[in-house]
C-alpha positions in Angstrom: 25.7 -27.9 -9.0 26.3 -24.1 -9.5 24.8 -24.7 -13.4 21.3 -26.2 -11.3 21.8 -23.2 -9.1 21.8 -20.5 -11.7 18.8 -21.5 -13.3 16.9 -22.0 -9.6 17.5 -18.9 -8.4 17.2 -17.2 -11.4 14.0 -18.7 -12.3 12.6 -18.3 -8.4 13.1 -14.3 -8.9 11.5 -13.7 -12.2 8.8 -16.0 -10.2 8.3 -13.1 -7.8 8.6 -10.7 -10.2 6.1 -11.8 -12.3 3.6 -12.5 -9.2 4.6 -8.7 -8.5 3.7 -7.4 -11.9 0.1 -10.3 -12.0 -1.0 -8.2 -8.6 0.1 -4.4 -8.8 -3.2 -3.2 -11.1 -5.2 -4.6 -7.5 -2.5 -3.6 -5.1 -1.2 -0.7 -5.9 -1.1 0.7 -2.1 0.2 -2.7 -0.6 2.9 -3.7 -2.9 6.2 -1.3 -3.3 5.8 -0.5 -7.1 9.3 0.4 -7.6 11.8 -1.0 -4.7 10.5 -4.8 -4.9 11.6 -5.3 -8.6 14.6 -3.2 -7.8 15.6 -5.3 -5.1 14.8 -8.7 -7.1 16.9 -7.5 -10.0 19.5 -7.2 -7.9 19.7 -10.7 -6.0 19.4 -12.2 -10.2 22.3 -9.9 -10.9 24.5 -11.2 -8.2 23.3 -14.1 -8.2 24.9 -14.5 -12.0 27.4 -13.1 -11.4 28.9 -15.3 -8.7 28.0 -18.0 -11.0 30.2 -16.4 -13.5 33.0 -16.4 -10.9 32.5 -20.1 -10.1 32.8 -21.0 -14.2 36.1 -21.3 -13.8 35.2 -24.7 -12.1 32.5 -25.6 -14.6 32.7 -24.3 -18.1 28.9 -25.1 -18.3 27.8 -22.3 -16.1 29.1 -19.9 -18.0 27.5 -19.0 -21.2 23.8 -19.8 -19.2 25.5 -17.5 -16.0 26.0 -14.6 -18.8 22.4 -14.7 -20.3 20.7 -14.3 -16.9 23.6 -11.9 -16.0 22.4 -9.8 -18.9 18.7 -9.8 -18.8 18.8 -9.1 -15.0 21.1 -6.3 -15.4 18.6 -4.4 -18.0 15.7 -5.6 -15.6 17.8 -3.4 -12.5 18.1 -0.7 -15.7 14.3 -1.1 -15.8 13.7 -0.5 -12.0 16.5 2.0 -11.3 15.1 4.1 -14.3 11.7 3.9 -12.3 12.7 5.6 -9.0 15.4 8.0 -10.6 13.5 9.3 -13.5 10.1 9.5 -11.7 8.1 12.1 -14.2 9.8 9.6 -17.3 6.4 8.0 -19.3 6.1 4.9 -18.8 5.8 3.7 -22.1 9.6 4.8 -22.5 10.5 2.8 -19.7 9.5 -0.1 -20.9 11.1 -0.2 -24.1 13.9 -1.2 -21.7 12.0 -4.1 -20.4 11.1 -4.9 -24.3 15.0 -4.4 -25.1 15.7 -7.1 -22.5 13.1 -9.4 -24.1 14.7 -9.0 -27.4 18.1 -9.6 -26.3 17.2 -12.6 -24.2 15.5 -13.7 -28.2 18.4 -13.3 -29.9 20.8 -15.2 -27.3 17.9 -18.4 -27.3 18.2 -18.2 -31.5 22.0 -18.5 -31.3 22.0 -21.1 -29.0 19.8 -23.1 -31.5 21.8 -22.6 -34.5 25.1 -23.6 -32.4 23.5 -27.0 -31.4 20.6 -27.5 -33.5 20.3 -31.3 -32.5 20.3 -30.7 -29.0 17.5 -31.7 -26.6 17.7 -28.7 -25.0 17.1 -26.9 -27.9 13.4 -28.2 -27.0 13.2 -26.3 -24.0 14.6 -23.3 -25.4 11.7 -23.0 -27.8 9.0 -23.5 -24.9 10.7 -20.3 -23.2 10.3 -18.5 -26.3 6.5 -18.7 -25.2 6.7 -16.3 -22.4 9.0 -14.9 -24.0 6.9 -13.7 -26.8 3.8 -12.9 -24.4 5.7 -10.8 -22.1 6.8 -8.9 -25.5 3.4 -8.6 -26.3 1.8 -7.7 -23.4 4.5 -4.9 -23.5 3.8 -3.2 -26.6 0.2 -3.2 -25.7 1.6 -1.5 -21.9 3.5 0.8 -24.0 0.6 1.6 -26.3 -2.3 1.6 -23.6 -0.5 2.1 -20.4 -3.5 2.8 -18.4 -5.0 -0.7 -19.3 -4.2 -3.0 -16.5 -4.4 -6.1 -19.1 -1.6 -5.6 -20.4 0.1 -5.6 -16.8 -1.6 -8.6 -16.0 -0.5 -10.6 -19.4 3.2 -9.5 -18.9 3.2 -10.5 -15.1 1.4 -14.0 -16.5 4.3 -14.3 -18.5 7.2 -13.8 -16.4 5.8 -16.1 -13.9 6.1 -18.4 -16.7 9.1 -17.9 -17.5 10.3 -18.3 -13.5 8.9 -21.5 -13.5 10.4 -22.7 -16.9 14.0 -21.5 -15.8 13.9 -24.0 -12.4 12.8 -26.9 -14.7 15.3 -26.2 -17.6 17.7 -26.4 -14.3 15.7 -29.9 -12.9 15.9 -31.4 -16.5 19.7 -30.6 -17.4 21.1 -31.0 -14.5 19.8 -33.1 -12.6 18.8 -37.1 -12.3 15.5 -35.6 -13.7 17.0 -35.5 -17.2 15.0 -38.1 -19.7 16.0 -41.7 -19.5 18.6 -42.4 -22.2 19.9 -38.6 -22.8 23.4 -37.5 -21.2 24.7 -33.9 -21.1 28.0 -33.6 -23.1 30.5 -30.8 -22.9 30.8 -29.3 -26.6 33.8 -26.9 -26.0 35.0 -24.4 -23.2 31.9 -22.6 -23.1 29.3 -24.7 -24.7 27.2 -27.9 -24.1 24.6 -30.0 -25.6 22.2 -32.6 -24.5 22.0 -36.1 -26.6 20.1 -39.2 -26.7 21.6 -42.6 -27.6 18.7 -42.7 -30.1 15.9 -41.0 -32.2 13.3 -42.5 -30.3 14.4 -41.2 -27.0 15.2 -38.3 -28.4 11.6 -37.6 -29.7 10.2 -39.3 -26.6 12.4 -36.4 -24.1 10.7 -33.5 -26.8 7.4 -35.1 -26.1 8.3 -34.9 -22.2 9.5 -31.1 -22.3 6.0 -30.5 -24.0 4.4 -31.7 -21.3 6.4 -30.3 -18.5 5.8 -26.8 -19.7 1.9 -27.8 -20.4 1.4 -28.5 -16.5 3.8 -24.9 -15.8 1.4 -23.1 -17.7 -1.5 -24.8 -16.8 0.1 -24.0 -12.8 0.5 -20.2 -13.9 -2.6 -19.8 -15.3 -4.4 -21.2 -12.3 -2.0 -19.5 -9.6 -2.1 -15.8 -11.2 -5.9 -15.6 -12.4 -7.5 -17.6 -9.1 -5.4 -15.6 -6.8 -6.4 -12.6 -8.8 -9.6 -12.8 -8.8 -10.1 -14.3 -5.7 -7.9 -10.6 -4.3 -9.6 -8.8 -6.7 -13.2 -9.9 -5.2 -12.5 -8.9 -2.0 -10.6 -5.2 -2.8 -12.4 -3.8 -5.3 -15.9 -4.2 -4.3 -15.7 -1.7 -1.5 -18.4 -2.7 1.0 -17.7 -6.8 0.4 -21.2 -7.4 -1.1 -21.8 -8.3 -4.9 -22.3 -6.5 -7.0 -24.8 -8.8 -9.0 -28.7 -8.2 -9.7 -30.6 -10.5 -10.1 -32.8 -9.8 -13.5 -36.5 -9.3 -12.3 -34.7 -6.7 -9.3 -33.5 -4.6 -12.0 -36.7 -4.8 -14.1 -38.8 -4.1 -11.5 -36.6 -1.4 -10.0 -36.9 0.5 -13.2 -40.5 0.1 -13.8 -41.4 1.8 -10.2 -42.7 5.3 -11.0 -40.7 7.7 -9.6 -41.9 10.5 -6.9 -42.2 13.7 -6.9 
């Protein structure tokens, strides 16, 4: 239960975090810009670590307790640098963000050369998809910080990831997990999902593909509808569009003008 729990809360937080970072560039005076991340990084971080205290119990939860427990704790790092060291550029703050992207990388490529049969070796490589885009959309923050793109790419992208996290937990630990595929206990501190054969071993891939095509297809439509449909409303200041129709404009500009 506590292995479910560490990926459900952990993935329900970088959910709100990434919703956070999707609507800041529109709500900048309604959202706290610094506290809310702050805060969030710190239920991930305790939330980890109690897990870690609990893996005593159940080996499983540890080394998947210690991965969250490490990217949350550079994600506080990444906050608590914010409020602290105010007049710091922003593009050097979130080389710490990028650090934690990078480290969260190279824990997801040893994981795959531990077990590289594994099912969930599947899933692992899906979450190296937001992975990558929230790594991308921070060099191009770091390189264009005033372009709220990039803010919007790399909130897209932890949303993601949130979303990912709760399924890993739904489809490891859970009656959820693919007909025919058990989770088996490796050694103290490491585990490994098989399948009695190749075919439902390729048929649970082929499900994990399609769980995270519906998560991204949920993202997509959650963070850019409720975007624009926000954005439509704030940043047209009077609430009437903004749109000409094409004679209006012709004839508008053919008028003579007085003198």
């Amino acid at each position: 239960m506590s292995n479910f729990l560490t990926f459900a809360v952990g993935g329900i937080l970088f959910f709100l975090i990434g919703l956070h970072q999707s609507l800041l560039p529109i709500l900048p005076s309604l959202l706290p810009s610094y506290h809310l991340p702050l805060f969030l990084s710190f239920l991930s971080t305790l939330s980890s670590l109690l897990s870690l205290l609990y893996s005593n119990h159940d080996p499983l939860s540890f080394p998947l307790s210690l991965s969250l427990l490490l990217l949350s704790l550079l994600f506080l790092l990444h906050s608590l640098v914010k409020i602290t060291l105010r007049p710091l550029p922003s593009s050097v703050v979130d080389l710490l963000l990028l650090a934690a992207l990078a480290l969260e990388s190279m824990y997801i490529f040893q994981s795959k050369r531990i077990n590289p049969n594994g099912v969930e070796n599947r899933y692992m490589d899906l979450l190296l998809i937001p992975v990558g885009v929230c790594s991308v959309a921070t060099c191009g923050s770091i390189l264009r910080p005033t372009d709220w793109e990039w803010k919007l790419g790399r909130g897209i992208g932890l949303t993601l990831h949130g979303t990912w996290l709760v399924q890993m937990g739904f489809s490891f630990f859970s009656s959820a997990i693919a007909n025919g595929c058990t989770l088996h206990r490796r050694s103290w501190s490491d585990y490994t999902i098989s399948c009695k054969s190749h075919h439902e071993t390729h048929r649970s891939s082929a499900l994990a593909t399609l769980q995270f095509n519906c998560h991204l297809g949920f993202v997509v439509i959650l963070v850019l509808g409720g975007y624009s449909a926000i954005a439509g409303n704030l940043l047209i200041g009077d609430g009437r569009s903004r749109y000409k129709a094409l004679d209006v404009i012709e004839s508008s500009s053919d008028m003579p003008e007085e003198s």
